[in-house]
N, CA, C and O of each residue as an XYZ file, in Angstrom:
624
protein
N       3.004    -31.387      8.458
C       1.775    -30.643      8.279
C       2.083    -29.141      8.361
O       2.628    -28.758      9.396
N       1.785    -28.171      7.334
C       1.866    -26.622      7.246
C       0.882    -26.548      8.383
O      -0.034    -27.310      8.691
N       1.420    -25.148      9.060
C       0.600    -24.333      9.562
C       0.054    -22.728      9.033
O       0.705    -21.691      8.903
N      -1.617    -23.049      8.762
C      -2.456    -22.416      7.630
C      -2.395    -21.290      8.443
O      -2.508    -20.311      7.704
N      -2.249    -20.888      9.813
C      -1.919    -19.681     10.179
C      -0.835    -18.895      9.468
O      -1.034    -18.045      8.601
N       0.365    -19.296      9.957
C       1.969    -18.579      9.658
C       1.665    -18.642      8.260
O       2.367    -17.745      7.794
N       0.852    -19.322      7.035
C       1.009    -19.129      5.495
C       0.330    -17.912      5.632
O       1.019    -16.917      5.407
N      -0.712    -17.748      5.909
C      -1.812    -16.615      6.218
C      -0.972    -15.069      6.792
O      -0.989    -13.921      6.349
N      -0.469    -15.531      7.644
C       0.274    -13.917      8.047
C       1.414    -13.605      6.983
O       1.701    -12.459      6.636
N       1.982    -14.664      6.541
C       3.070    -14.606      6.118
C       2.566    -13.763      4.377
O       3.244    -12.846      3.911
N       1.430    -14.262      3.735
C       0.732    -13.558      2.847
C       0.695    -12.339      2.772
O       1.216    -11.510      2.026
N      -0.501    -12.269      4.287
C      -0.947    -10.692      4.765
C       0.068     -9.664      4.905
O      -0.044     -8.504      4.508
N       1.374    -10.331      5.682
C       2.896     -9.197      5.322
C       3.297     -9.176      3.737
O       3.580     -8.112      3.184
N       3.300     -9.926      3.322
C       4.077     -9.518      1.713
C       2.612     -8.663      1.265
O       2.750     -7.452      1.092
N       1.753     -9.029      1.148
C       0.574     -7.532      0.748
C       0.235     -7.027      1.213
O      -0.730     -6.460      0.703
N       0.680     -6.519      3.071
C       0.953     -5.373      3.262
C       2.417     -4.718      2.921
O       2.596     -3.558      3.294
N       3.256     -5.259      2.372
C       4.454     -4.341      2.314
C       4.749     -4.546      1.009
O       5.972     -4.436      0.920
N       3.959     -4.952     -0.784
C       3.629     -4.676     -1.325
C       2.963     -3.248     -1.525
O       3.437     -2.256     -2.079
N       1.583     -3.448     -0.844
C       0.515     -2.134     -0.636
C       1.607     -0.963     -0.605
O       1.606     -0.129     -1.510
N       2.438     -0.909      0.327
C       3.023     -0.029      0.660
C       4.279      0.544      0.161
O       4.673      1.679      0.429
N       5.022     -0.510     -0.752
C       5.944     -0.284     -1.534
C       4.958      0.182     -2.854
O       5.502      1.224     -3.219
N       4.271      0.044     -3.385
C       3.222      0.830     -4.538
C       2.240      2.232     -4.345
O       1.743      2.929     -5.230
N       2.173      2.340     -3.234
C       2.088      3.658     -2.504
C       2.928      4.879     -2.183
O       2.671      6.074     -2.040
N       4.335      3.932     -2.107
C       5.545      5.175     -2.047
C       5.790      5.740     -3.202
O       5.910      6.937     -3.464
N       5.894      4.365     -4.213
C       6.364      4.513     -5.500
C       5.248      5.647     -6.422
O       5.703      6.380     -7.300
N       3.768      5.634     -6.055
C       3.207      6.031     -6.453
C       2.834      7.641     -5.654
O       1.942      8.353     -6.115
N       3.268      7.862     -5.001
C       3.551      9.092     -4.031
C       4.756     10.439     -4.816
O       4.734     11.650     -5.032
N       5.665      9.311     -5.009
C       6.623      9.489     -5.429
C       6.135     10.546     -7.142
O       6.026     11.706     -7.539
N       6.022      9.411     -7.518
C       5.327      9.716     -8.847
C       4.379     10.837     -9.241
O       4.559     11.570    -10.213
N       3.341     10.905     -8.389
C       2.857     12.267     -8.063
C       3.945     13.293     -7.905
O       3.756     14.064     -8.845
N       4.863     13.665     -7.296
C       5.431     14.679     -6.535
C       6.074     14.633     -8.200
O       5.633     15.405     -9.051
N       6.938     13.830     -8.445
C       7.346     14.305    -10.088
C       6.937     14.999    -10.557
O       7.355     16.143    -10.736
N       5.610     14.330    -11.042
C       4.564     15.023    -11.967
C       4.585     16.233    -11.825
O       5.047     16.963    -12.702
N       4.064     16.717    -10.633
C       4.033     18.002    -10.046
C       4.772     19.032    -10.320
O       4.323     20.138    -10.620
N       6.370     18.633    -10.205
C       7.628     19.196    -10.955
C       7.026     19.590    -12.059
O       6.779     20.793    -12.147
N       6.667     18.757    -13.093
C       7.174     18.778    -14.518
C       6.353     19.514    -14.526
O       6.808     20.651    -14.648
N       4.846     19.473    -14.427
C       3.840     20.703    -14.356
C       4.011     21.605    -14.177
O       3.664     22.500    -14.948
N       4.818     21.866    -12.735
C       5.471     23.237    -12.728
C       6.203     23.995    -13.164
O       6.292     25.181    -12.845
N       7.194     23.088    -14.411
C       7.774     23.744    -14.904
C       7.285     24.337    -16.404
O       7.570     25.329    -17.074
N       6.491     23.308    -16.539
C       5.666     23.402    -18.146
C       4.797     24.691    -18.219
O       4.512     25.427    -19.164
N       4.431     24.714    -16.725
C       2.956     26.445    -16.504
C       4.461     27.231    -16.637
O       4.521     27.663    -17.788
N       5.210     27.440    -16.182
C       6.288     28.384    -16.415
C       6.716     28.504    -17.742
O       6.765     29.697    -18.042
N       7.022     27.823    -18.594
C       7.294     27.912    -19.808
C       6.531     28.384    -20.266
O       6.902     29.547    -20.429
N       4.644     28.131    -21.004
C       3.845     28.033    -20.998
C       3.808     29.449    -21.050
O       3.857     29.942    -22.177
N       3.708     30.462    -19.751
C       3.361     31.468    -19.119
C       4.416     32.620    -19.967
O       4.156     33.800    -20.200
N       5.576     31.913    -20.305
C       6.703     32.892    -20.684
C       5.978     33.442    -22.554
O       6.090     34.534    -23.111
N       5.565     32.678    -22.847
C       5.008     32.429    -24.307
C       3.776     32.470    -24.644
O       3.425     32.595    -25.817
N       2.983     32.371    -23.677
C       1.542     32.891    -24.282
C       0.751     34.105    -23.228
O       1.035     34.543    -22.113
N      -0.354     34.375    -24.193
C      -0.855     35.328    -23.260
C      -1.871     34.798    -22.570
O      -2.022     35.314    -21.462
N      -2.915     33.606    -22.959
C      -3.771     32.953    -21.818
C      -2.862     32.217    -20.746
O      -2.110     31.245    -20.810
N      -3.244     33.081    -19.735
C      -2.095     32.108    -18.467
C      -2.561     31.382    -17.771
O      -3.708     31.720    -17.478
N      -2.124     30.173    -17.159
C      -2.120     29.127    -16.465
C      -2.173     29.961    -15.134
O      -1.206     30.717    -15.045
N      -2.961     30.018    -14.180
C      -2.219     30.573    -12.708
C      -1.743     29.983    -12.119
O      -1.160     30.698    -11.304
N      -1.478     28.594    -11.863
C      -0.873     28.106    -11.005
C      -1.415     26.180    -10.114
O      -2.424     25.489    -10.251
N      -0.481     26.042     -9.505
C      -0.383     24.541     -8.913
C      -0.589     25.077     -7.585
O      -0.041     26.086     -7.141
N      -1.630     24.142     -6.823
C      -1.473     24.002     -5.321
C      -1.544     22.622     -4.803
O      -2.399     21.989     -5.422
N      -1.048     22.040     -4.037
C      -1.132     20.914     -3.304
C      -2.694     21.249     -2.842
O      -3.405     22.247     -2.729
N      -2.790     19.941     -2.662
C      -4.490     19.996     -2.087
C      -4.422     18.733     -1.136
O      -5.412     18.621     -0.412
N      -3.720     18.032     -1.033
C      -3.319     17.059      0.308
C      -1.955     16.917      0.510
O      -1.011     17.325     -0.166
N      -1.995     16.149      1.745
C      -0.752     15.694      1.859
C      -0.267     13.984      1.201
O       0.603     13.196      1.570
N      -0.938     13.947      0.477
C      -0.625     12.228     -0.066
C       0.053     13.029     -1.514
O       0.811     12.389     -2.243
N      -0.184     13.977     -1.719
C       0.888     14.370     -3.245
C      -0.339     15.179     -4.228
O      -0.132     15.668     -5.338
N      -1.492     15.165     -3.572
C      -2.214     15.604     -4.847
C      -2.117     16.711     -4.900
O      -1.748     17.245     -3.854
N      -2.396     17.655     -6.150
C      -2.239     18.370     -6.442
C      -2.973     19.103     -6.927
O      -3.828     18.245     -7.145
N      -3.683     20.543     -7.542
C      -4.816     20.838     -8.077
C      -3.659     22.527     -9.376
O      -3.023     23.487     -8.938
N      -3.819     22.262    -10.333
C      -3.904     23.184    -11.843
C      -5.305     24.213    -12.157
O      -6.435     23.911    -12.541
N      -4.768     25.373    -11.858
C      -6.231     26.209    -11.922
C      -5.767     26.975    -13.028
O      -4.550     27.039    -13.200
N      -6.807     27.773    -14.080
C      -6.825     28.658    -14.721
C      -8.262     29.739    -14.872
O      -9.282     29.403    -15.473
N      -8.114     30.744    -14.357
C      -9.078     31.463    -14.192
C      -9.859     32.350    -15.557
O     -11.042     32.659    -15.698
N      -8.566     32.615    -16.528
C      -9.075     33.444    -17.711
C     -10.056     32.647    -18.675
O      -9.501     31.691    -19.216
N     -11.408     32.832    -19.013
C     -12.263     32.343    -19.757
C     -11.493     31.709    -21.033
O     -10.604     32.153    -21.759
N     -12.420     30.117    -20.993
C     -12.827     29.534    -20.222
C     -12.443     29.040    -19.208
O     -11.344     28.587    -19.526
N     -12.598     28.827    -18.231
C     -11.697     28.925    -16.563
C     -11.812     27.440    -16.901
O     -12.566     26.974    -17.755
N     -10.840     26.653    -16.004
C     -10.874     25.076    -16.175
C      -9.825     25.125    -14.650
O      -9.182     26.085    -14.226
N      -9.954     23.655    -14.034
C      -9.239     23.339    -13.267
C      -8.979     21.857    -13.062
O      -9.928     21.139    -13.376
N      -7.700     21.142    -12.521
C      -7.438     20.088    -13.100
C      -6.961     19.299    -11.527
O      -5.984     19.810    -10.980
N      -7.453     18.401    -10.997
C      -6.896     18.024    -10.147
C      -6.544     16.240    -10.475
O      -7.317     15.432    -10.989
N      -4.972     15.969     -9.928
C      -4.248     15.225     -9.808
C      -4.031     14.436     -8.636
O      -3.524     14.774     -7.567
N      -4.538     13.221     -9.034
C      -3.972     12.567     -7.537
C      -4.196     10.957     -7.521
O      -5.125     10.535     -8.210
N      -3.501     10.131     -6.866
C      -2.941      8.921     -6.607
C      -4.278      8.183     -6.448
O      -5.095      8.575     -5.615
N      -4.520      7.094     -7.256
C      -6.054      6.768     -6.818
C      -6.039      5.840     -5.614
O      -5.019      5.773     -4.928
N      -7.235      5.041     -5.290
C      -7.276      4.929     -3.877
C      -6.499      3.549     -4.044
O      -5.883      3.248     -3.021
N      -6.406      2.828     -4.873
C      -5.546      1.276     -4.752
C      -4.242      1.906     -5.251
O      -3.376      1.034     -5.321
N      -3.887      2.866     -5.546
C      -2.345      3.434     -6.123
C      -1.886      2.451     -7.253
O      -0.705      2.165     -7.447
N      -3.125      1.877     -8.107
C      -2.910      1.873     -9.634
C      -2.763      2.670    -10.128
O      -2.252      2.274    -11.176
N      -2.858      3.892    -10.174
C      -3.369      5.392    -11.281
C      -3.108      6.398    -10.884
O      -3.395      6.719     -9.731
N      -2.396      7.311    -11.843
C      -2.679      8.437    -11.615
C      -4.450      9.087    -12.036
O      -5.022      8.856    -13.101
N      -4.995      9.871    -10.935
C      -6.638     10.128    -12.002
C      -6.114     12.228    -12.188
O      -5.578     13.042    -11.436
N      -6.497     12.254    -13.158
C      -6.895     13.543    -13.273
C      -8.132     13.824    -14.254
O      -8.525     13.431    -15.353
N      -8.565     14.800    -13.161
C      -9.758     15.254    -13.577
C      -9.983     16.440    -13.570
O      -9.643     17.098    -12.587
N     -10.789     17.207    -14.953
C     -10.744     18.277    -15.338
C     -11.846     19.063    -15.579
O     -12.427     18.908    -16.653
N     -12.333     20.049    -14.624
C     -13.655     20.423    -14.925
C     -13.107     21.748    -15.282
O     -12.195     22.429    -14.812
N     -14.163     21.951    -16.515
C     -14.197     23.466    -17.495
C     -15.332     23.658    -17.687
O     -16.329     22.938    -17.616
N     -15.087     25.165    -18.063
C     -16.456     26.222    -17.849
C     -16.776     25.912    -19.705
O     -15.813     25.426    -20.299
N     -17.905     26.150    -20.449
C     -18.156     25.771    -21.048
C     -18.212     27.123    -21.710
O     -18.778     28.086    -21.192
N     -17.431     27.165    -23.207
C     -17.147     28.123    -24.372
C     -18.753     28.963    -24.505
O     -18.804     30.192    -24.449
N     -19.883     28.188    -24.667
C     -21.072     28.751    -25.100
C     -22.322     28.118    -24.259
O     -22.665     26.941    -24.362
N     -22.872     28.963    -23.514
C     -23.923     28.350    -22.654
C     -23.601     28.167    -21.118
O     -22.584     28.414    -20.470
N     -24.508     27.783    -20.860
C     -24.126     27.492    -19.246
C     -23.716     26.550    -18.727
O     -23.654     25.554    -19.447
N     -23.248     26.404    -17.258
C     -22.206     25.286    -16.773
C     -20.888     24.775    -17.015
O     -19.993     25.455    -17.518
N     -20.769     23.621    -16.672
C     -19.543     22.581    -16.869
C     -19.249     21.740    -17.213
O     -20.133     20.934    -16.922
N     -18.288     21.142    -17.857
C     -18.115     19.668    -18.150
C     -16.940     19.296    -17.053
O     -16.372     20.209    -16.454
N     -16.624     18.005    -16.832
C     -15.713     16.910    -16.450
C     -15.076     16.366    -17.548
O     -15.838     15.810    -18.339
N     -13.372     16.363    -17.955
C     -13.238     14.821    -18.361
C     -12.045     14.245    -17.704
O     -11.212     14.924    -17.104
N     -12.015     13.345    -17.804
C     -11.128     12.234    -16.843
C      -9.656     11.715    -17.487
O      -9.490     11.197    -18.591
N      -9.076     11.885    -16.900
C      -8.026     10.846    -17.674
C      -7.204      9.779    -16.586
O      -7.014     10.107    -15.415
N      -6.733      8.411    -17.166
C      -6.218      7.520    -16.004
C      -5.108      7.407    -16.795
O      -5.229      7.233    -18.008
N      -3.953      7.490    -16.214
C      -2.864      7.101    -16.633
C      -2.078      5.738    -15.366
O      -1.684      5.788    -14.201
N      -2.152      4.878    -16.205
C      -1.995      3.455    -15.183
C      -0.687      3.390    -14.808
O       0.244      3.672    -15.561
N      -0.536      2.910    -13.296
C       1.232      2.448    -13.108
C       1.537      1.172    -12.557
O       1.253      0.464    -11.591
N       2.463      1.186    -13.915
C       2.498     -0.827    -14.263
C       3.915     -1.443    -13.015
O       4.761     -0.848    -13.683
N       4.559     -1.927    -12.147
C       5.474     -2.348    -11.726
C       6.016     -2.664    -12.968
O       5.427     -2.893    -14.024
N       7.302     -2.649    -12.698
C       8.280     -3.504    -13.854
C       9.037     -4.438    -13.288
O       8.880     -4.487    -12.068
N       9.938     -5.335    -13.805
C      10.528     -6.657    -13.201
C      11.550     -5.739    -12.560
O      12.025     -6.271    -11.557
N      12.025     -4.583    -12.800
C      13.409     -3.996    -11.559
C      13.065     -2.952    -10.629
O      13.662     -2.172     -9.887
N      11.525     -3.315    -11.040
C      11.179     -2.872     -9.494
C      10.868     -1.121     -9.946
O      10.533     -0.474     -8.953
N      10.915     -0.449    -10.998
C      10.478      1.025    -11.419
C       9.036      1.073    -11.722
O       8.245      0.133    -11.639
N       8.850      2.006    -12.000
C       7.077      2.032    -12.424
C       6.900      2.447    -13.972
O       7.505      3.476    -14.272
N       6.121      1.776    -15.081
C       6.005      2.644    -15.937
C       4.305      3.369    -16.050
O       3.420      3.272    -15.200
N       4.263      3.829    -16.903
C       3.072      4.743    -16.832
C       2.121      4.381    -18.496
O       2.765      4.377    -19.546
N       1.047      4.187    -18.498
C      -0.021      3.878    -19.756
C      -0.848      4.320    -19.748
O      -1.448      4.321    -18.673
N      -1.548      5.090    -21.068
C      -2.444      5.629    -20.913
C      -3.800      4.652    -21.037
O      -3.497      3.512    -21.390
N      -5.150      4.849    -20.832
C      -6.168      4.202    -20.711
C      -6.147      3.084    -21.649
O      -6.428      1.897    -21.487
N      -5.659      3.885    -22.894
C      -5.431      2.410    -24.168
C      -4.753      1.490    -24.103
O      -5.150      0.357    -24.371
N      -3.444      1.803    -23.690
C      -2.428      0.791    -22.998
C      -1.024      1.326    -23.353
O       0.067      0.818    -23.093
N      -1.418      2.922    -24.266
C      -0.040      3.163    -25.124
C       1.263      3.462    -23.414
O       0.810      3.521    -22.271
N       2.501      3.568    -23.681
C       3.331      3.812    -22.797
C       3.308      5.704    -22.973
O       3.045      6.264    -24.038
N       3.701      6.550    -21.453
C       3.482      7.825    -21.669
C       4.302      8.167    -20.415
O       4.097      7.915    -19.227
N       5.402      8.888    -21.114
C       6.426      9.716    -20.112
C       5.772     10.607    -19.059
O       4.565     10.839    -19.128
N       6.462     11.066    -18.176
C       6.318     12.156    -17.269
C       5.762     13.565    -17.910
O       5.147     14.499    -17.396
N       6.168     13.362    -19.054
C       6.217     14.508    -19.597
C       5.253     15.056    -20.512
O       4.888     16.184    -20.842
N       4.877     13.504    -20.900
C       3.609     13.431    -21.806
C       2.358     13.361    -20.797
O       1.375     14.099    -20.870
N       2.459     12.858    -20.324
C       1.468     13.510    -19.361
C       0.907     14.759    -18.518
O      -0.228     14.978    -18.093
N       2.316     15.638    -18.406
C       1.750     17.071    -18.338
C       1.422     17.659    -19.261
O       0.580     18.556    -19.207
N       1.838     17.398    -20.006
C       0.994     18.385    -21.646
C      -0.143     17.175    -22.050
O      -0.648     17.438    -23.141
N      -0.605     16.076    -21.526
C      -2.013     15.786    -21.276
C      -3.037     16.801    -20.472
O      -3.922     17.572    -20.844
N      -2.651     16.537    -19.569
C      -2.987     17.857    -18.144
C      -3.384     19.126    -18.543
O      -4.495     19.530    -18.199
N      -2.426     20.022    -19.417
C      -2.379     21.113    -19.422
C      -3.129     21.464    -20.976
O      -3.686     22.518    -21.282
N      -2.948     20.219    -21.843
C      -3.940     20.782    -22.889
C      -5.381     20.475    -22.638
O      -6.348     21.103    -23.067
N      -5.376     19.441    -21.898
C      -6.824     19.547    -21.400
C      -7.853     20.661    -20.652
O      -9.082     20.732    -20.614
N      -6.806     21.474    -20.092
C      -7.071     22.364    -19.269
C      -7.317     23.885    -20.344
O      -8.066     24.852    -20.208
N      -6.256     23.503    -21.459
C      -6.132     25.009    -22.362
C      -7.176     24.536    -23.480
O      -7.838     25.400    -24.055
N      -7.346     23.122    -23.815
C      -8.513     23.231    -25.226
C      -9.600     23.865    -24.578
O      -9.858     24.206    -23.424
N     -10.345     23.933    -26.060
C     -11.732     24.411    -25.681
C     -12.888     23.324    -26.528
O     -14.109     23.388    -26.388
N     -12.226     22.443    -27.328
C     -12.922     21.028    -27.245
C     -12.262     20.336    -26.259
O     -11.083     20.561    -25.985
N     -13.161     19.238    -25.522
C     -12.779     18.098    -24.853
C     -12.173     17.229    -25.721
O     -12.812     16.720    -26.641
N     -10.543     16.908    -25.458
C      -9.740     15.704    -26.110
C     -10.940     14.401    -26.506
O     -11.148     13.867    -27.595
N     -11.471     14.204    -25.424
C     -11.942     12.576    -26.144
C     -13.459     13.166    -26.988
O     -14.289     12.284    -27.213
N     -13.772     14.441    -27.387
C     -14.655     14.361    -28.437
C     -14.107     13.972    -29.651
O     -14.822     13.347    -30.435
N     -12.637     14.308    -30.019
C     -11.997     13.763    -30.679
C     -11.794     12.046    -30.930
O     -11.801     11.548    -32.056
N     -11.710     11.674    -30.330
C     -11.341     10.080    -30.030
C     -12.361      9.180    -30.345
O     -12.174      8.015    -30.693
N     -13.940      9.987    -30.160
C     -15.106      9.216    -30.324
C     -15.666      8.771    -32.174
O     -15.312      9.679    -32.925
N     -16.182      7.975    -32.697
C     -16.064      7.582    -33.770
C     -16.972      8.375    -34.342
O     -17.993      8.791    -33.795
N     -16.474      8.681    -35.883
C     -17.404      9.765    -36.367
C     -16.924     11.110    -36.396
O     -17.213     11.858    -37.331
N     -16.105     11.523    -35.291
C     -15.673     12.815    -35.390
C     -14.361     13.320    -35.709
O     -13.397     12.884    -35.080
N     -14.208     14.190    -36.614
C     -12.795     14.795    -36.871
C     -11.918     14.366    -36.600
O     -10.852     14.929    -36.850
């Protein structure tokens, strides 16, 4: 006869140390990002004249926040969602004509792989580098249409 206890703990440890191996990995992943961002506003900065000002950490779990102050001002914050499926970033901008702000969102998903790395997808399911994802980030932050007005049917 099993004992439905010891199956039970024995569960509760592999998804707690799951939880927690997808948390590092996804910690991890953040702090990358962060890199590449930082290096992209530097490039970025060398070559144009609307400038990016800059990256700040905004916790200690890895998130991060992308500000730009020169009209239209936009700011972009990055960070590990709460089950550490996703990266979320979210982007609120000052609006070209009229008053206020918009939001738009982007999820970029992180898939385990069988050797144990993470890959990264965007909402559709396409696959998207480190890299493609900061120039997600950062053109979101520099358009002055919202990316998914594009995407919606009917338009340009």
């Amino acid at each position: 006869m099993t004992d439905w206890i010891e199956e039970k703990a024995a569960r509760s440890r592999t998804l707690k140390d799951d939880t927690r191996k997808r948390l590092s990995q996804g910690r991890q992943t953040i702090d990358q990002l962060e890199t590449i961002v930082r290096r992209d506003i530097v490039k970025w900065n060398a070559r144009f004249e609307q400038k990016i000002d800059g990256v700040s950490k905004t916790m200690p779990s890895g998130a991060f926040n992308v500000r730009k102050t020169s009209f239209p001002s936009a700011t972009a914050d990055a960070f590990l969602s709460a089950d550490s499926s996703a990266i979320e970033i979210e982007t609120t901008k000052r609006r070209t004509v009229g008053d206020g702000s918009y939001t738009v969102k982007n999820r970029i998903n992180l898939k385990s792989a069988a050797n144990g790395s993470l890959s990264l997808t965007t909402q559709s399911g396409e696959s998207i580098s480190l890299d493609g994802v900061s120039r997600l980030l950062l053109e979101t932050i520099l358009e002055s249409t919202p990316s998914s007005y594009y995407s919606q049917p009917g338009k340009p």
